[in-house]
C-alpha positions as CSV (number, residue, x, y, z in Angstrom):
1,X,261.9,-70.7,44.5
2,X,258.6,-72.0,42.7
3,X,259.3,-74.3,39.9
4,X,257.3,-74.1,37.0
5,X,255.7,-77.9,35.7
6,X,255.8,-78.9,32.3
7,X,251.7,-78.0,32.2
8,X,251.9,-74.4,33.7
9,X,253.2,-73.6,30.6
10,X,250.8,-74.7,28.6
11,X,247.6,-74.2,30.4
12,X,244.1,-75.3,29.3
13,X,243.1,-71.7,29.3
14,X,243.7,-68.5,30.5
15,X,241.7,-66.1,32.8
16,X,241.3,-62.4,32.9
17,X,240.4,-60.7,35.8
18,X,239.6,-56.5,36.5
19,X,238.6,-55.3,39.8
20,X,239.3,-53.6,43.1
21,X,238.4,-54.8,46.7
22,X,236.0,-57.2,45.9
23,X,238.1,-59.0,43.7
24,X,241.0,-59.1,45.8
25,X,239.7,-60.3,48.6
26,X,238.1,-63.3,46.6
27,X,240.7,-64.1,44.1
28,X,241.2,-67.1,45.0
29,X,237.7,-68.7,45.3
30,X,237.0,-66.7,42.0
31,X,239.9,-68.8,40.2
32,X,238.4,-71.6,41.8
33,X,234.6,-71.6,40.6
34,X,236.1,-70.4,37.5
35,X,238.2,-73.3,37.0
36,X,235.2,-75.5,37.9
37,X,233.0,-74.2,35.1
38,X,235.9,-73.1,32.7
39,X,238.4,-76.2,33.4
40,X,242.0,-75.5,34.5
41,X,245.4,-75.4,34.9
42,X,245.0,-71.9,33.9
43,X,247.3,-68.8,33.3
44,X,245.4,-66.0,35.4
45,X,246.0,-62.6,35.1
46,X,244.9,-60.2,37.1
47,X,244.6,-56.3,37.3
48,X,243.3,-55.9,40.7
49,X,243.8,-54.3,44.2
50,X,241.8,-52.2,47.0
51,X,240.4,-49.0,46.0
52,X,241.7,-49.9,42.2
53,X,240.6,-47.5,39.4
54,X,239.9,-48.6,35.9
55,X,241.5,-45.5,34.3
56,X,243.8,-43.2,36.9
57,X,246.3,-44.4,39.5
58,X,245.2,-44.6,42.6
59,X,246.7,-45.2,46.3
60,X,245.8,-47.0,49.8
61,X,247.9,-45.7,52.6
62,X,251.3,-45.6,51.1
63,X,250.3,-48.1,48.1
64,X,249.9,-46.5,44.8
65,X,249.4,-48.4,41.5
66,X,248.4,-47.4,37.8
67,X,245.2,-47.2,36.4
68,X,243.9,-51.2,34.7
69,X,243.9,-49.7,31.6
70,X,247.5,-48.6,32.1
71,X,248.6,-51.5,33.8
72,X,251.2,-54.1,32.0
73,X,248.3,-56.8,31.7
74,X,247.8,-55.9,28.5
75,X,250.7,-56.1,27.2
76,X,250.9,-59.5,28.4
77,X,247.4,-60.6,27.2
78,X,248.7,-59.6,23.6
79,X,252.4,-60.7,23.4
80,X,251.2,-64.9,23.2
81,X,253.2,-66.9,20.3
82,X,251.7,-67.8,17.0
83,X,250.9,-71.2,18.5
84,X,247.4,-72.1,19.4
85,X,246.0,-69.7,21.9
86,X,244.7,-71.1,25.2
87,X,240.6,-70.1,25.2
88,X,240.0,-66.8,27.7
89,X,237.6,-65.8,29.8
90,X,237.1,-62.9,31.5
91,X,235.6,-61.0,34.7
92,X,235.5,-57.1,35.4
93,X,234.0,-56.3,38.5
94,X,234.2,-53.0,41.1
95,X,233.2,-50.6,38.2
96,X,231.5,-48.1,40.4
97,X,234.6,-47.7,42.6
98,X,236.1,-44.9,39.9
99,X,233.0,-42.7,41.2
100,X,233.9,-41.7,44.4
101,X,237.1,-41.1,43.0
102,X,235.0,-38.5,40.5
103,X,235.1,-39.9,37.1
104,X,232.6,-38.9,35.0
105,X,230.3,-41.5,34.1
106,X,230.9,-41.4,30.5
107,X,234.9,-41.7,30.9
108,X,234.2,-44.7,33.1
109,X,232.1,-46.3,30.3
110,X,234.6,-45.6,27.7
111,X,237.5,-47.2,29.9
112,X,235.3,-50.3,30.6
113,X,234.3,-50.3,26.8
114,X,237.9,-49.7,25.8
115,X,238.8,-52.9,28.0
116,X,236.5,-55.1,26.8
117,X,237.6,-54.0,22.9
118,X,240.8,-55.0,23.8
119,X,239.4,-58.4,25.2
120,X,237.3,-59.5,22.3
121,X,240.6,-59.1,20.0
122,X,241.8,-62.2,21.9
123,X,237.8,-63.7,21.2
124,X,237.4,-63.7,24.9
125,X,234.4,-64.8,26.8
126,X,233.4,-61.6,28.9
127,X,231.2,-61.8,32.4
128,X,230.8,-58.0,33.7
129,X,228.7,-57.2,37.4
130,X,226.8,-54.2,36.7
131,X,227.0,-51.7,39.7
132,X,224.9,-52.9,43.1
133,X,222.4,-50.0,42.3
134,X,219.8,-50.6,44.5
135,X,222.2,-50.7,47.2
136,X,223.6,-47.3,46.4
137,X,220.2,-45.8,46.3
138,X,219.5,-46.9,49.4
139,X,222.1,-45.4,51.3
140,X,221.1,-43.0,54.2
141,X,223.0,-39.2,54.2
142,X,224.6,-40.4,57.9
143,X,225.9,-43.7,56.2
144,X,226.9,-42.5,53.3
145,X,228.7,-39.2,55.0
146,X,230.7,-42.1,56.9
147,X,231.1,-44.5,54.3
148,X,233.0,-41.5,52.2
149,X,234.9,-39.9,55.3
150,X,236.1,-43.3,55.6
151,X,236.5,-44.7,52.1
152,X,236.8,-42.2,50.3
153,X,238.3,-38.9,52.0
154,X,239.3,-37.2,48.9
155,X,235.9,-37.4,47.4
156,X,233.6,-33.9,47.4
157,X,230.5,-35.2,45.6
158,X,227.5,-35.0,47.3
159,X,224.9,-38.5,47.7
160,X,222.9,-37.2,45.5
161,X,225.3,-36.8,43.0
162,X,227.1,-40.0,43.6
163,X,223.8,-41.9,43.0
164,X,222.9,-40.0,39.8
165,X,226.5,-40.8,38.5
166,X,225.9,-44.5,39.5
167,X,222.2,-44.7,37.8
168,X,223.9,-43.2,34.4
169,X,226.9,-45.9,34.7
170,X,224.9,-48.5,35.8
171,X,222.3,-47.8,32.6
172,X,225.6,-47.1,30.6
173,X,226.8,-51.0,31.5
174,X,223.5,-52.3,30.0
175,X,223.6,-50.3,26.5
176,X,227.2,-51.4,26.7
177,X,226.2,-55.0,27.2
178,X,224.0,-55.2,24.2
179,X,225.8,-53.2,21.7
180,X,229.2,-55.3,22.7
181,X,227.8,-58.6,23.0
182,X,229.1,-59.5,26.7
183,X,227.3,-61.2,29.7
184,X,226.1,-58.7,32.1
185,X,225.1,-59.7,35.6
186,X,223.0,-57.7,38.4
187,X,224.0,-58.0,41.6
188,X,220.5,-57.7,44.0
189,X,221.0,-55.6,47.7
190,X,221.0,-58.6,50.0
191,X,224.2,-59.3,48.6
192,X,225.9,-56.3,49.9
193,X,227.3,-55.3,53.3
194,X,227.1,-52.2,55.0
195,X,228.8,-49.8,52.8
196,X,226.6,-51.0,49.8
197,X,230.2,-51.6,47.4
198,X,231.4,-54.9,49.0
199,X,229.8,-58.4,48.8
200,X,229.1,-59.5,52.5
201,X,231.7,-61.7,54.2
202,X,230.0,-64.8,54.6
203,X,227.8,-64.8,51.4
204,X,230.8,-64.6,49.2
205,X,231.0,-68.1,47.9
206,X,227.7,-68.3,46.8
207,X,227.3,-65.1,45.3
208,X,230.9,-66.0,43.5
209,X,229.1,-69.6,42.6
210,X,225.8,-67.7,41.3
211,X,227.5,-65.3,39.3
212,X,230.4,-67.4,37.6
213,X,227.9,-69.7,36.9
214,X,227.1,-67.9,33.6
215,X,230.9,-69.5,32.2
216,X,229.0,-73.3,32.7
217,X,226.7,-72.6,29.3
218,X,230.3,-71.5,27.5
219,X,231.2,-74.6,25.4
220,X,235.0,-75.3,25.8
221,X,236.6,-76.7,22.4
222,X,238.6,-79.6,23.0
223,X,237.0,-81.0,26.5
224,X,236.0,-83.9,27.0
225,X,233.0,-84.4,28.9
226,X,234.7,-86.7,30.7
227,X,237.1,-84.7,31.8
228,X,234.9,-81.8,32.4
229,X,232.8,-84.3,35.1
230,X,236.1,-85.2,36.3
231,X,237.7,-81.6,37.2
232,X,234.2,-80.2,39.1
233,X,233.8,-83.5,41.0
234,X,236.9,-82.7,42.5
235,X,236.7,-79.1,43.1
236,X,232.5,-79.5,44.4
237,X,233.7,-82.1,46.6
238,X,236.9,-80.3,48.4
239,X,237.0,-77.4,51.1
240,X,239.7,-75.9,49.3
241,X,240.7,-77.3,45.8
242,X,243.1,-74.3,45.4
243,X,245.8,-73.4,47.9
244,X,248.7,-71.0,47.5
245,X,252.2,-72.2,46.8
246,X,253.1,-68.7,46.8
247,X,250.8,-65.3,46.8
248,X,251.2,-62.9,43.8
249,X,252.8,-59.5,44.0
250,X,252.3,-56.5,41.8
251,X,254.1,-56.1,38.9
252,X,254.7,-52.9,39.4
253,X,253.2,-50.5,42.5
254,X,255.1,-48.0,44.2
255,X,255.5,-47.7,48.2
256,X,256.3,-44.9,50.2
257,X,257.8,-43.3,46.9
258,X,259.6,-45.7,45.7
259,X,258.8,-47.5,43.1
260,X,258.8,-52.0,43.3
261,X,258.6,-53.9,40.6
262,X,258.2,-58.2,40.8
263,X,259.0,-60.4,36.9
264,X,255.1,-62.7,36.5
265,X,253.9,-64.8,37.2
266,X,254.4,-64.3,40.4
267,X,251.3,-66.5,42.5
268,X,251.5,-69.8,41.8
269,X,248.2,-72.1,42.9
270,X,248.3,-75.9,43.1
271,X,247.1,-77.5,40.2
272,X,249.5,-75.7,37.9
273,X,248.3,-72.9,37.7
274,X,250.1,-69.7,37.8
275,X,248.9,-65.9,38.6
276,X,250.6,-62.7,37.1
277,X,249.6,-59.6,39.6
278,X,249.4,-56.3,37.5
């Protein structure tokens, strides 16, 4: 049993994170940079998980879990007191993974925009990677045949149509970004791996540290700039600032038909900070 500090329950902030793949298999460094340009302890929650869709449930081998926008974060990110609310920031990533599952690119932008409404009640500051565009564009009929036979084995749309679905998204992110006021960041091809969707193994931390960079000109009321200095000389000067005392588990997913369910937070981080898995 985890026991809970006097400051993991009232954290400096609190951080909101959507994704798939990407973002699960970097959660922790993401907390991390995040903390360094945001500050910390921090209450994390997190709608995440491989081959996650924003809008329909979705399953891995036996794993199924609900669509984000159907996922019990929300409920969470709106139930706080009528104390003063810890500041929030937030990072959406893996948007193009709902194509493959056949989304049509205009539900996919209403479930990102639908998020991000729901965000900005709580004033959040919002950080969104647009789709790796360039990437998708470049893949070959032979990769892309494997990549999808692979990935994807439900999915019937042809590369063509894939990519024309991703240029309409991708475009639909930036009219998003400027009607809804959010930070929109492009994510270049020598990023990517082989299947054009993942961020390559070894360049994670600095793409991580590029991207979450954009939180750094986000003034924080109430920080010292002492403290600030303090908190990212530690973390720039440490391997590993953040370790697990316990990995998160889903809220709710359901496994070889039955369904498990896991009270949140469930991950707890040194450093006081805790992690609710939805």
């Amino acid at each position: 049993m985890v026991k809970l500090s006097l400051n993991a329950l009232n954290p400096e902030n609190r951080l909101v994170l959507l994704g798939a793949s990407n973002l699960t298999l970097s959660l922790r460094l993401i907390i991390q940079l995040m903390q360094q340009y945001c500050g910390g302890p921090s209450e994390v929650l997190v709608a995440a998980g491989h081959g996650r869709s924003y809008g329909q449930s979705s399953r891995v081998l036996m794993r199924e879990l609900p669509g984000i926008i159907q996922s019990g974060m929300w409920r969470q990110l709106h139930s706080a007191g009528t104390g003063a609310k810890p500041v929030t920031y937030a990072f959406l990533t893996d948007i193009g993974n709902d194509i493959p599952y056949q989304a049509a690119p205009e539900e996919i932008l209403n479930w990102i925009s639908w998020c991000v409404e729901q965000l900005q009640r709580q004033c959040a500051h919002i950080l969104i990677t647009n789709l790796p565009i360039a990437s998708i564009e470049a893949l070959s009929e032979q990769r892309f045949n494997l990549l999808r036979s692979v990935m994807f084995p439900s999915c019937r749309l042809s590369r063509i149509e894939v990519i024309e679905r991703a240029q309409m998204v991708h475009q639909g992110l930036i009219h998003l970004a400027e009607s809804r006021h959010f930070v929109l960041c492009e994510v270049e091809p020598d990023w990517m791996s082989f299947d054009a969707i993942h961020i390559t193994y070894w360049k994670r931390c600095a793409f991580y540290r590029q991207i979450l960079r954009a939180f750094e000109q986000i003034g924080r009321s109430g920080d010292s700039s002492d403290r600030r200095q303090s908190h990212n000389t530690i973390v720039e000067h440490t391997g590993i600032f953040l370790s697990w005392r316990r990995r998160p588990r889903f809220a709710v997913c359901r496994t070889f038909g039955r369904i498990r369910r896991e009270p949140q937070p469930s991950g707890f981080l040194n450093g006081q900070t805790t992690v609710a898995l939805y």
